[in-house]
C-alpha positions as CSV (number, residue, x, y, z in Angstrom):
1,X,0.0,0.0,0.0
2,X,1.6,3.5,-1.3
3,X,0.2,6.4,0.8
4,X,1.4,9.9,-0.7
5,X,0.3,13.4,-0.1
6,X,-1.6,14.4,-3.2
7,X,-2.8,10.9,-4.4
8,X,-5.0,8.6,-3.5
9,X,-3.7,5.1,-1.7
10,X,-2.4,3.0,-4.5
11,X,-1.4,-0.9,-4.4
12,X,0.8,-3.2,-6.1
13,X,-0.9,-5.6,-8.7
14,X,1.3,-8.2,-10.3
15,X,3.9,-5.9,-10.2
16,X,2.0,-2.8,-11.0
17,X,1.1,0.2,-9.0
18,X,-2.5,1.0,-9.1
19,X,-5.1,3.5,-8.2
20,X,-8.1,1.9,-5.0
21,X,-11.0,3.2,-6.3
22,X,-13.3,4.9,-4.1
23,X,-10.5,6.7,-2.4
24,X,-10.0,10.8,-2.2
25,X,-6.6,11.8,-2.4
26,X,-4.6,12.6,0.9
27,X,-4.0,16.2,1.4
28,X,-0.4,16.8,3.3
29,X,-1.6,17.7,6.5
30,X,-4.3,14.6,6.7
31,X,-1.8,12.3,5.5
32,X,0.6,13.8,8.1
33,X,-1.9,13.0,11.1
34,X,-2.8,9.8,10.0
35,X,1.0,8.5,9.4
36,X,2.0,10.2,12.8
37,X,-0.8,8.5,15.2
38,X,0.8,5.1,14.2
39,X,4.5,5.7,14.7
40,X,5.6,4.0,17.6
41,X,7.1,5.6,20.5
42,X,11.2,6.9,19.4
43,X,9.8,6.8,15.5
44,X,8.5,10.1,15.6
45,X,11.7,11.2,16.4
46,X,13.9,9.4,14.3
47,X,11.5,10.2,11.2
48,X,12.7,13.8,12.2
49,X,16.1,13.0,12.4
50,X,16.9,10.8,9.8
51,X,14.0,11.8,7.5
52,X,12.8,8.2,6.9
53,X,12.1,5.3,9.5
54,X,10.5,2.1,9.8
55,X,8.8,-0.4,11.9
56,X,6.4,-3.7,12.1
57,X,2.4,-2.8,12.7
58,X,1.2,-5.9,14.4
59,X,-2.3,-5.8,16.1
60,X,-2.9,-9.9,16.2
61,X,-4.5,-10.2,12.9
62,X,-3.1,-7.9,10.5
63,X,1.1,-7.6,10.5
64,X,2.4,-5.3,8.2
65,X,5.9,-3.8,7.5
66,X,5.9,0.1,7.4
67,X,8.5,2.5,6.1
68,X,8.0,6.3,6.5
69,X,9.8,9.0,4.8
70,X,9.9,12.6,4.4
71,X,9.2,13.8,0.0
72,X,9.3,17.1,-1.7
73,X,5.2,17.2,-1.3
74,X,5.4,16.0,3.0
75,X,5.4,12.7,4.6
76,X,4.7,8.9,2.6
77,X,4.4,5.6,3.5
78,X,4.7,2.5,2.2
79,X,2.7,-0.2,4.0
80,X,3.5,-4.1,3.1
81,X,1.9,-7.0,4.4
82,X,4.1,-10.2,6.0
83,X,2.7,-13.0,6.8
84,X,3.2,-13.9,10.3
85,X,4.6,-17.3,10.3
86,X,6.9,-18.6,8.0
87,X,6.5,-20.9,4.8
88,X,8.1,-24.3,4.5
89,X,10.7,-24.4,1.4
90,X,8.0,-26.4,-0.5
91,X,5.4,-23.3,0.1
92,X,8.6,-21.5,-1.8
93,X,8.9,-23.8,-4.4
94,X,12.9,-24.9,-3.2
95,X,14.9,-27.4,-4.8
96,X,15.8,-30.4,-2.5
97,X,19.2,-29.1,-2.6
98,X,18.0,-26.5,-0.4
99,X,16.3,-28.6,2.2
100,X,20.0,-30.7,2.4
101,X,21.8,-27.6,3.2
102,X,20.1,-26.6,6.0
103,X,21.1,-29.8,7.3
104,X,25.2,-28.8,7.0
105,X,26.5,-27.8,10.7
106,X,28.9,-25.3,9.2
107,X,29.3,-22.2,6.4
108,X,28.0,-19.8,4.4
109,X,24.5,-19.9,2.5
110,X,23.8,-17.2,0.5
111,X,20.1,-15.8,-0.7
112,X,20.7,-13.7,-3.4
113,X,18.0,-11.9,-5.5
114,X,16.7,-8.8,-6.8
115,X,14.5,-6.7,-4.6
116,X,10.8,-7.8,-4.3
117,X,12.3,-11.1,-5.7
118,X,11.5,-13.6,-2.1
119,X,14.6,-13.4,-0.8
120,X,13.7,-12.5,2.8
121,X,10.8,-14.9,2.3
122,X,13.1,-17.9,1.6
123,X,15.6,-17.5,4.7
124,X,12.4,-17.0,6.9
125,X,11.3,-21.2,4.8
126,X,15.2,-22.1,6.1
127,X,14.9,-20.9,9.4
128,X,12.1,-23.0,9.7
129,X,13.2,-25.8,8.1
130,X,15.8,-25.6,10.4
131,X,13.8,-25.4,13.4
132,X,11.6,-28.2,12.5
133,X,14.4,-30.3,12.0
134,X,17.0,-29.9,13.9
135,X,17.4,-29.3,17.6
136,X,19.9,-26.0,17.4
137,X,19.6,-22.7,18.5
138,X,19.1,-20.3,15.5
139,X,19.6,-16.6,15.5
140,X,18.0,-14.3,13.3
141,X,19.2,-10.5,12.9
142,X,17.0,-8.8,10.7
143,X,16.1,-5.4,10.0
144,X,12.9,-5.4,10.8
145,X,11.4,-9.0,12.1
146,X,8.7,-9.8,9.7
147,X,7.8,-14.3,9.8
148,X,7.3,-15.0,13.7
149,X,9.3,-18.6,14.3
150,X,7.8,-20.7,17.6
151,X,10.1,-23.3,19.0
152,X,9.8,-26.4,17.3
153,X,12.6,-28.7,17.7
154,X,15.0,-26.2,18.0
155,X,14.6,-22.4,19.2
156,X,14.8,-19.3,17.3
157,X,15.8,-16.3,18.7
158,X,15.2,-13.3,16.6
159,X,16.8,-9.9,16.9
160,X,15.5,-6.3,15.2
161,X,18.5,-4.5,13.6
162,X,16.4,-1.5,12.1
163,X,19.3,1.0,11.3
164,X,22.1,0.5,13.4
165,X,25.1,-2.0,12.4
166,X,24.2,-5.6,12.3
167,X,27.8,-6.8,12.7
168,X,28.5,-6.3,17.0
169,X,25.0,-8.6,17.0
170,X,26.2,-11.1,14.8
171,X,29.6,-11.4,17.0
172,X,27.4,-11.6,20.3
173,X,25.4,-14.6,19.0
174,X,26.8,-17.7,20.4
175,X,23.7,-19.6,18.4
176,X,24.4,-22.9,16.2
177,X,23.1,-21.2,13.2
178,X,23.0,-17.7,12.2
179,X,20.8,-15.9,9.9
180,X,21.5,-12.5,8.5
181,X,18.6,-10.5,6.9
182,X,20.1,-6.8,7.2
183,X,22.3,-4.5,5.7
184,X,25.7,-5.7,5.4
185,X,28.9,-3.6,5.2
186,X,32.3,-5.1,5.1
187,X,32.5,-5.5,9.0
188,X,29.4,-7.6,8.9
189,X,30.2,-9.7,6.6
190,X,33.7,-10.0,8.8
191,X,32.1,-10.8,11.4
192,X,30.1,-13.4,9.1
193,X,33.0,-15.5,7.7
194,X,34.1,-15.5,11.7
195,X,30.9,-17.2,12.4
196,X,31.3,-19.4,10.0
197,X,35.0,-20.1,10.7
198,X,34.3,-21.1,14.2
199,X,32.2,-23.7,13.3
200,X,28.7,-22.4,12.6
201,X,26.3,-22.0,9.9
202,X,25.5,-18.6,8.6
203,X,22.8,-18.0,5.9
204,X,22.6,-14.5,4.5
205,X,20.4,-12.2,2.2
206,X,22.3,-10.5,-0.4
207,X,20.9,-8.3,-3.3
208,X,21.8,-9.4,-6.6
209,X,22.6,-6.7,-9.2
């Protein structure tokens, strides 16, 4: 969902970006209310800050990943719906090679994909895979936790990076496998190989250009 000032709310429909009808456009200040009631508490001011912020709307049915950002016409939003628990590789159409490697006890697994192209949705099927599976601690650091993962065999443990540096939460994870869905910089991905190094398995999103 694409909420602008000027415009009325528009969606994405296989791929395009579309006008709801029976919608008004937002005016800026409307628009401005309506996106500022449902910032959480330190949003507001790190929308000021930063000009842009994010965050996971959850209210036990609908989940939803939000971003927020100051334009040349006021504030936007972009609203995208997650579903709240993970799908199983088959859901994601994986090869069996897939299912095998989250069966390794140490390396590197790399998602890599274009954006919009089911990467995060993929590690959130491995995680699971994982943690029906195998009894191992798992730790996720993502951006912003989207897929919710119950202890099955194993436990997951899942950590919100938003828009600090992933990498001194990778190091403090003493988990079996590690799962990376966050900006990574070259001390993250340092701290990545380490991981992996010492034994562990480490699966991380990438974006593919």
């Amino acid at each position: 969902l694409h909420l602008a000032p000027g415009l009325a709310p528009r969606v994405r429909v296989d791929g395009d970006i579309v006008t709801l009808p029976g919608f008004a456009a937002f005016d800026t200040f409307g628009l401005q209310s309506i996106v500022g009631d449902a910032l959480p508490a330190g949003k507001a001011a790190e929308l000021e800050a930063r000009g842009e912020t994010g965050f996971m709307f959850d209210d036990g049915t609908l989940r939803a990943r939000v971003r927020v950002f100051r334009e040349a016409g006021g504030t936007a939003a972009i609203i995208k719906l997650v579903a709240r628990h993970a799908p199983s590789l088959a859901d994601v159409g994986a090869p069996d090679d897939l299912g095998r490697l989250c069966q390794i006890d140490a390396g590197i697994v790399v998602v890599a994909g274009h954006t919009r192209g089911g990467r995060s949705t993929t590690l959130a099927a491995i995680v699971r895979a994982i943690n029906e599976t195998r009894a191992k601690s798992v730790a996720t650091v993502e951006e912003h936790v989207e897929c919710l993962h119950a202890p099955q065999r194993g436990v997951v443990h899942q950590r919100e990076v938003g828009s600090r540096p992933c990498a001194p939460m990778i190091r403090a994870s003493e988990a079996d496998v590690v799962a990376v869905d966050a900006g990574l910089d070259g001390d993250a991905i340092e701290a990545l190989v380490d991981a992996a190094e010492s034994g562990r398995l480490v699966v991380a999103v990438v974006t593919a250009h």
